[in-house]
N, C-alpha and C positions, 0 to 999 in steps of 0.2 A: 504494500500500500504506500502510496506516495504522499503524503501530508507535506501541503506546503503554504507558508502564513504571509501574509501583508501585513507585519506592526512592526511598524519603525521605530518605536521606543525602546531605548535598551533595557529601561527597568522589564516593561513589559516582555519583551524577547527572553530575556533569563528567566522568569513566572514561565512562560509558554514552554522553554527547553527542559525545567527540571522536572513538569507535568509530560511532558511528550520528546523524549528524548532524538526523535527519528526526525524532528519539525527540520526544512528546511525553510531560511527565509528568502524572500523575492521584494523588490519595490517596485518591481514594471507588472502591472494588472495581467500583459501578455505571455509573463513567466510561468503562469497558472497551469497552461497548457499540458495535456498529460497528471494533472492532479488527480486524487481520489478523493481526497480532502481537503478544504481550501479554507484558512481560516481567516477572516479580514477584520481589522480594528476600525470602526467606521468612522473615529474622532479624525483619519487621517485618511481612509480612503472610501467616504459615502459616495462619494464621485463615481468609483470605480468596478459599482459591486455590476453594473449590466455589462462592462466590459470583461468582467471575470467569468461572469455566465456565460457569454459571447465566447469568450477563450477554453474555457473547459464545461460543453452542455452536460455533461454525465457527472461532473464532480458534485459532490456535497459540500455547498457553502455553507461554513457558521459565521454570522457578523456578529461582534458584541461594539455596544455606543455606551454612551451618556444616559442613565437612565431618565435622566431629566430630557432628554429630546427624544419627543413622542414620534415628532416629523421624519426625524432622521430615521429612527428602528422602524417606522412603519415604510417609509420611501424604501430601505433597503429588500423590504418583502416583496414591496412592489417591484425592487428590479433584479428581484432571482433568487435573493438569500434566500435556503430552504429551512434556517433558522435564525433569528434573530432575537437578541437577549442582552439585559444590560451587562454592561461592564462585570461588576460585583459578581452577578450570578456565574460568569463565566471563567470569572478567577477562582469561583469557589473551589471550584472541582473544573480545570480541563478534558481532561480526561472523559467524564461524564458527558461534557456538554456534547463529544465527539461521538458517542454513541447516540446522544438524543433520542426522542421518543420515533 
């Protein structure tokens, strides 16, 4: 399985590597390509998430945002993610969020 993230924050990156040891990261939405799982931080790429879909139609997007931005978590469903969730919930447990319901 190929998992591969869009967060460019480094705190966030080391949270995402010690949960999911195999993450590779990418900053070009195009890099997707070939994913199984594709995870995106929408505080940095809400822009991005129809071009992700665009780049890998079979991959399993998870976004997590701001839980205080309805707009953003809800636009991101509109444009592919097949899960969207705040921040918090997704740090809680990575791992989890990647099996999703």
């Amino acid at each position: 399985m190929r998992l591969v993230a869009l967060v460019p924050d480094l705190m966030d990156r080391s949270r995402v590597t010690a949960a999911l040891p195999d993450v590779e990261f990418v900053s070009d939405p195009t890099a997707v390509a070939g994913a199984d799982v594709i995870v995106v931080d929408l505080a940095r790429h809400a822009g991005d998430v129809a071009a992700i879909r665009a780049a890998a139609p079979e991959a399993r997007v998870i976004a997590f945002g701001p839980h205080v931005d309805d707009a953003m978590l809800t636009d991101a469903s509109a444009d592919g993610a097949d899960v969207v969730m705040p921040r918090s919930r997704f740090f809680r447990d990575p791992s989890d969020a990647l099996r999703g319901p």
